[in-house]
C-alpha positions in Angstrom: -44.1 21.2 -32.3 -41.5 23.8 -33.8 -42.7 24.9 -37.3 -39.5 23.9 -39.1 -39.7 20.1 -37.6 -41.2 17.6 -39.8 -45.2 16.0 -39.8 -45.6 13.7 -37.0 -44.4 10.1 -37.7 -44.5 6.7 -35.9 -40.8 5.2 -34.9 -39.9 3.0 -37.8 -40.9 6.1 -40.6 -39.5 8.8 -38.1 -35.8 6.1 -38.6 -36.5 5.3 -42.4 -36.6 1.7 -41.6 -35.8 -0.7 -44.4 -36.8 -3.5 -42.4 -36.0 -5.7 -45.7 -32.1 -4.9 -45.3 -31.4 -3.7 -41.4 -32.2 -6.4 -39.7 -30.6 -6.0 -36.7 -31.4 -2.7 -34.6 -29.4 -2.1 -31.4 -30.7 -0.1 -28.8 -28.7 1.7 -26.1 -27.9 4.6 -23.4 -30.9 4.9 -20.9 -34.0 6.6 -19.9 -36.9 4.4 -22.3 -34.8 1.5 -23.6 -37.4 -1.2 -23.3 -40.2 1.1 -24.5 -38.8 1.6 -27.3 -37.5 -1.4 -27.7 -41.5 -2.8 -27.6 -42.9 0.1 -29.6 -41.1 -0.5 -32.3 -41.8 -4.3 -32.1 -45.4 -3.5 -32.3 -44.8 -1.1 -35.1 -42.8 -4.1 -37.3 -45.2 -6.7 -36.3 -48.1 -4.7 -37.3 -46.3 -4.9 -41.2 -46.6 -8.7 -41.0 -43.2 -9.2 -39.9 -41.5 -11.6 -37.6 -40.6 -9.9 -34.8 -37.8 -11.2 -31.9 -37.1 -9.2 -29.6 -33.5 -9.9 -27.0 -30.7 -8.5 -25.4 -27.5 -8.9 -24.8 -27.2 -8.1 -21.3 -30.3 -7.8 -19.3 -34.5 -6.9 -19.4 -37.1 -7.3 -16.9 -39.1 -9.9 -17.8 -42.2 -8.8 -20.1 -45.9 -9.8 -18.9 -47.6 -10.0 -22.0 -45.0 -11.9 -24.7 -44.1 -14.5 -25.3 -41.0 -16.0 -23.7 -38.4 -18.6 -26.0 -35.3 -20.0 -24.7 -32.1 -18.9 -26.6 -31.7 -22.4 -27.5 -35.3 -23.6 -28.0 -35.8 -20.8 -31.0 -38.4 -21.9 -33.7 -39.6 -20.0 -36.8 -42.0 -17.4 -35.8 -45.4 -16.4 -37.8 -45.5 -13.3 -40.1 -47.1 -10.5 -37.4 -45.4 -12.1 -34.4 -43.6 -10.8 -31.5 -41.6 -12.9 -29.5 -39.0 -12.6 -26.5 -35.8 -14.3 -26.3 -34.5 -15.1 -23.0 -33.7 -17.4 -19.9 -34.6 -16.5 -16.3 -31.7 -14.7 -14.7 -30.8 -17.0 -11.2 -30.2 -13.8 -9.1 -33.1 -12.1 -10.3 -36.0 -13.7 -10.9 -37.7 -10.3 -12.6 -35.2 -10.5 -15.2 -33.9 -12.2 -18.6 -30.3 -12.4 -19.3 -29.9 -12.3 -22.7 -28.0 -13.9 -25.8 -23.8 -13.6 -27.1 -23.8 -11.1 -29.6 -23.6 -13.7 -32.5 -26.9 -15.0 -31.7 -29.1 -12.8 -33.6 -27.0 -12.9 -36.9 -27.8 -16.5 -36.3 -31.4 -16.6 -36.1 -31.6 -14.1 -39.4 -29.3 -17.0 -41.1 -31.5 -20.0 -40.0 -34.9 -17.6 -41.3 -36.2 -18.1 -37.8 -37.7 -14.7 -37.8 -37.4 -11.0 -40.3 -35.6 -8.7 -37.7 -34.2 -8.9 -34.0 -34.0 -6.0 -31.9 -31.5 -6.0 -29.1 -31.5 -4.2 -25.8 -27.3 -3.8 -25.8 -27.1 -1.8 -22.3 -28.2 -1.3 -19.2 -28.7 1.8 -16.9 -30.2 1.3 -13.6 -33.0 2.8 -14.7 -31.4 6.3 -14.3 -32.4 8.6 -17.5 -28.5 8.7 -18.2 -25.3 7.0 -18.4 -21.8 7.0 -19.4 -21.0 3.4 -20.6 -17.8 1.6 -19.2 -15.4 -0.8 -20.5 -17.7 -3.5 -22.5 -20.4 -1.3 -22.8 -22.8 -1.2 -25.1 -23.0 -4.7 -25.7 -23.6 -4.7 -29.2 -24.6 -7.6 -32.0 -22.6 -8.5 -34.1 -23.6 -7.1 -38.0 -26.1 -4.5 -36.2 -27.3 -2.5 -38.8 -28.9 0.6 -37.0 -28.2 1.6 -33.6 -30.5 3.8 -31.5 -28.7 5.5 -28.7 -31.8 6.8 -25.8 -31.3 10.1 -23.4 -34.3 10.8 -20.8 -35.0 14.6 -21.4 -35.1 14.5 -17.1 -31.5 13.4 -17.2 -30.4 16.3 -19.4 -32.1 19.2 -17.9 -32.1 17.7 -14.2 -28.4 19.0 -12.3 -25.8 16.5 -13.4 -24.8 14.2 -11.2 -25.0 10.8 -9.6 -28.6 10.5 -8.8 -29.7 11.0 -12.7 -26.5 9.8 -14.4 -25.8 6.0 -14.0 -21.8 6.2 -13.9 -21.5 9.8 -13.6 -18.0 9.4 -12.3 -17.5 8.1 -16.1 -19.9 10.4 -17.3 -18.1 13.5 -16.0 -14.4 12.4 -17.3 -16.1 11.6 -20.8 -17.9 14.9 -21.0 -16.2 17.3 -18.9 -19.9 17.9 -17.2 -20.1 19.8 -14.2 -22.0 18.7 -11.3 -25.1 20.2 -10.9 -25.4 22.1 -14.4 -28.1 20.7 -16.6 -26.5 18.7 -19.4 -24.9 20.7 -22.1 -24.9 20.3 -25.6 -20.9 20.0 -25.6 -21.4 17.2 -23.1 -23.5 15.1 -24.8 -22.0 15.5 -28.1 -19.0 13.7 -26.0 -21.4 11.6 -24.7 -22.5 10.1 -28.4 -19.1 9.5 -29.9 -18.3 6.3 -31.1 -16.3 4.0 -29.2 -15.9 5.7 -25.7 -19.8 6.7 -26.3 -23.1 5.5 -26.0 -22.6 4.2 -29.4 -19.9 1.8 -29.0 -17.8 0.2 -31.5 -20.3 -0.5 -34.0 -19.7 -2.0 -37.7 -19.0 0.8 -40.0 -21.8 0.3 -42.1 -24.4 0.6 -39.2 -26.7 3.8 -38.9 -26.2 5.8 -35.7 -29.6 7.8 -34.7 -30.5 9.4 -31.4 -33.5 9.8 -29.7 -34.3 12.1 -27.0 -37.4 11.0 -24.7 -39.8 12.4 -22.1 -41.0 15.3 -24.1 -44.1 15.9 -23.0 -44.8 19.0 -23.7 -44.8 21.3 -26.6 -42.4 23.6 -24.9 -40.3 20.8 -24.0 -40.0 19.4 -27.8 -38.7 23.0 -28.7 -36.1 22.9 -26.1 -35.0 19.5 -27.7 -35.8 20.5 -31.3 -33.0 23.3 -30.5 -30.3 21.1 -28.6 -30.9 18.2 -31.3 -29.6 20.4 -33.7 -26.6 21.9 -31.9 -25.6 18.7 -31.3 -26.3 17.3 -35.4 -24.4 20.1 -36.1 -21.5 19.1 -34.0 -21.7 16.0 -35.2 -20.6 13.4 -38.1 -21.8 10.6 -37.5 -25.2 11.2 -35.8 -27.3 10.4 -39.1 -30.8 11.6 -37.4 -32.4 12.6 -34.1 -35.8 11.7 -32.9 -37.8 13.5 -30.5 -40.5 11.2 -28.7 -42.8 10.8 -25.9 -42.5 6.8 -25.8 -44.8 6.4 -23.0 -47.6 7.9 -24.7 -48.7 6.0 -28.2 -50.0 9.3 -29.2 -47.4 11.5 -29.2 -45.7 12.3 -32.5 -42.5 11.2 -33.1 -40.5 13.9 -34.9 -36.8 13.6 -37.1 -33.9 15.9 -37.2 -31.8 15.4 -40.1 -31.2 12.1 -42.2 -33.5 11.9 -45.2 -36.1 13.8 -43.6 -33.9 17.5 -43.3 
């Protein structure tokens, strides 16, 4: 952990989550979407809060939630995660998901506290460029969480790490087989034509950089999160995170904890 980065946090304290007023939370980009996705779930539920978890395209289905119909939804208990979802006919591992209205919808009826929304999909590469219609986002999102695997930015650019690299590279002006640089994926998280879609211009835009599993690896990132902060102005915060592992620390750049 560099010496200059902040004391080890959990997800919702590393985003300064005010899980009273942004309700909706939009996650995107690729490389430990659904991780996150359920980590921060857990984290929410743990507070007493009703939990639903959806998206707006598509998830593998979860083994150990539970699994509502978009149009069977019921209030949920205080501490309660649940999954919203119907079987998807041409793959039965899978849940398609809701129209972006839905979870605005569910906050209005008080059927649960906050909804968090899996808006993209990535082939489970550790990178994309988004096309046309992509992210998928909620309507009213209120935080947005764009996701880069710390394999697809150091592994040589291209299509076998980079889900649309064709897009990826006109977006970026990456070139194949160079790691990811820091110009790239500053093009890579602008709004609109980014990872970050079109989002309401209210919403909070954070980054988190995943697969750091390593103390020399979180330095690395610690250095190219804040070329790219600096580049940016919109980026509120970055996190640094080893999803997979619970015990990892999860560290901010910038926002209220610079």
């Amino acid at each position: 952990m560099n010496s200059q980065s902040k004391a080890p946090e959990n997800i919702s304290d590393a985003l300064s989550l005010n899980a009273e007023q942004e309700r909706i939370i939009a996650i995107t980009g690729a490389g430990g979407k659904t991780t996150l996705m359920f980590r921060l779930a857990d984290e929410l539920a743990s507070q007493n809060l009703r939990v639903l978890v959806t998206t707006t395209t598509r998830i593998y289905r979860p083994k150990d939630q539970a699994i509502i119909k978009p149009g069977e939804m019921f209030s949920l208990e205080p501490g309660c995660i649940a999954v919203a979802g119907a079987p998807c006919e041409s793959d039965k591992r899978k849940l398609t998901g809701v129209l972006p209205e839905q979870p605005g919808l569910w906050l209005e009826q008080n059927l649960c506290d906050i909804v968090i929304v899996e808006a993209d999909g990535a082939r489970e590469k550790p990178m994309k460029a988004p096309a046309i219609g992509e992210p998928v986002l909620p309507d009213s999102c209120d935080v947005v969480i764009a996701v880069t695997g710390w394999d697809g930015i150091r592994a040589p650019a291209g299509p076998e790490s980079i889900h649309r690299w064709p897009l990826f590279q006109s977006l970026t002006g990456q070139r194949e087989g160079r790691p990811v640089s820091g110009q790239s994926l500053v093009g890579l998280l602008k709004p609109v034509v980014g990872l970050f879609g079109s989002p309401p211009l209210n919403s909070r835009l954070c980054w988190l950089i995943n697969k750091l599993d390593s103390f020399e690896l979180r330095d690395k990132a610690w250095l190219l999160g804040w070329a790219v902060l600096g580049q940016s102005t919109h980026i509120e915060r970055a996190l640094l995170a080893s999803l997979a592992n619970k015990d990892e620390p999860v560290e901010c750049l910038g926002g209220a904890h610079n």
